[in-house]
C-alpha positions in Angstrom: -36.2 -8.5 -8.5 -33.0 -7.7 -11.0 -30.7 -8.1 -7.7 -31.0 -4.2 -7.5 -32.3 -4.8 -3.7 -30.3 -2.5 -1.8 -29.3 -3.7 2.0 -31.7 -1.1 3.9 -35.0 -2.7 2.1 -33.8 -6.4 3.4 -32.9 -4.7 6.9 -36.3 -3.3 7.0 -38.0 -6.8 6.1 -35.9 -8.0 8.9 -36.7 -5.5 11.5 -40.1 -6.9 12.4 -40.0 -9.6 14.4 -42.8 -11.7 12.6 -41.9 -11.0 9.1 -37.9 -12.4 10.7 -39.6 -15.7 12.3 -41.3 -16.4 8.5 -38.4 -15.7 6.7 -36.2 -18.0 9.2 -38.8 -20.6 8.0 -39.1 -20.0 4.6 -34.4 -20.3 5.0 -35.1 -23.4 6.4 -37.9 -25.1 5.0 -38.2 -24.3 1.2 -41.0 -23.2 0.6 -44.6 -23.1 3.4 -48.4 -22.5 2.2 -50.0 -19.6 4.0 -51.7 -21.8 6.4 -48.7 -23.4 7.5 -47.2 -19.9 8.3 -50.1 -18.8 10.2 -49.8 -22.0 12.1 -46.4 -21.9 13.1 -46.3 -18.4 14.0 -49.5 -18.6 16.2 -50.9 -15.5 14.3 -54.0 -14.6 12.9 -53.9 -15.0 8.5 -54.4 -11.7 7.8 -51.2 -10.5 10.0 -49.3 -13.0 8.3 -50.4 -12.2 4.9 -49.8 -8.4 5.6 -46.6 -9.5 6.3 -45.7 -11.3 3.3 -47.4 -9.0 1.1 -44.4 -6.4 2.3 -41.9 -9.2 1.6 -43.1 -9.8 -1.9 -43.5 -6.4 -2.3 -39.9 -5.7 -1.6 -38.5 -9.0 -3.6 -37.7 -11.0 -0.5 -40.1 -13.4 -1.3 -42.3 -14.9 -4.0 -45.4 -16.3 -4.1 -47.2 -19.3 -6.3 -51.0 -19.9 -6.2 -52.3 -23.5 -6.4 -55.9 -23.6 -6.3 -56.8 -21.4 -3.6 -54.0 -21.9 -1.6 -50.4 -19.4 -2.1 -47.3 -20.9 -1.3 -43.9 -18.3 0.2 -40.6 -19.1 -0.8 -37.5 -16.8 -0.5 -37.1 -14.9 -3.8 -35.2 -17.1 -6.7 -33.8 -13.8 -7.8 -32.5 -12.8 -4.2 -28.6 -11.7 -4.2 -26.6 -14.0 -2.9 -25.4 -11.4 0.2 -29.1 -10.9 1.0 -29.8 -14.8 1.7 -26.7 -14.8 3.4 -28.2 -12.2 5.8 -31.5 -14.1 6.0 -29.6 -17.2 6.9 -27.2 -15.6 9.9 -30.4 -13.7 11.2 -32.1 -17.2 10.7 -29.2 -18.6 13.1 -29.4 -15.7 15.5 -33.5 -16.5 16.5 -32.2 -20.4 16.5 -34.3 -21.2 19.6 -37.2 -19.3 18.0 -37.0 -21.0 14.9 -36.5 -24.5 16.8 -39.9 -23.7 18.5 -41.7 -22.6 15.2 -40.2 -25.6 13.4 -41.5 -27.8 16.2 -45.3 -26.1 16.0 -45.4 -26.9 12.3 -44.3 -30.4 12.5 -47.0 -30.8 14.8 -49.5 -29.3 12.3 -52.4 -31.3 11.7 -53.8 -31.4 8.5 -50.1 -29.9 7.1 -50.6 -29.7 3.3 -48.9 -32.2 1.2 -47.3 -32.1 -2.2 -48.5 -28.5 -2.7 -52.1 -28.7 -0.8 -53.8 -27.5 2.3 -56.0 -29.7 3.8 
């Protein structure tokens, strides 16, 4: 991404409501593994990995592979008004994002140091 991401492709990444609840997490967690996505959520991996495919796709997020495991964070290259979105949408699902937060705390097994167990 060359910062050339124009508002409607980041409104459209927001739109759904799962790809909004992993990009909340992602705003507030750095970066998650797949599995830890899939396990805050509650969703099955393959919805979730549709739904960062789009992401990356569109330069909201990018991806890193260690091992067999790929890791989400938001974009490095992402303009500075498009986190700013992320973060106030981030802030309007706040209960949401308290309950997925929550869920992934609670994750057993929760990878460490770039790992899934």
């Amino acid at each position: 991404m060359d910062g050339s991401m124009v508002p409607e492709q980041l409104f459209h990444a927001l739109s759904d409501g799962t790809r909004l609840r992993a990009l909340a997490l992602l705003h507030a967690e750095g970066e998650l593994c797949v599995c830890e996505l899939t396990h805050a959520l509650e969703l099955a991996q393959p919805k979730v990995s549709r739904h960062l495919a789009l992401l990356r796709d569109t330069g909201v997020v990018s991806d890193r592979r260690s091992a067999r495991w790929v890791y989400y964070r938001l974009a490095p290259e992402l303009p500075a008004w498009a986190r700013a979105a992320i973060g106030a949408a981030a802030q309007g699902t706040a209960a949401q994002l308290l309950e997925d937060r929550e869920r992934l705390a609670t994750m057993p097994g929760r990878p460490e140091v770039g790992r899934c167990a």
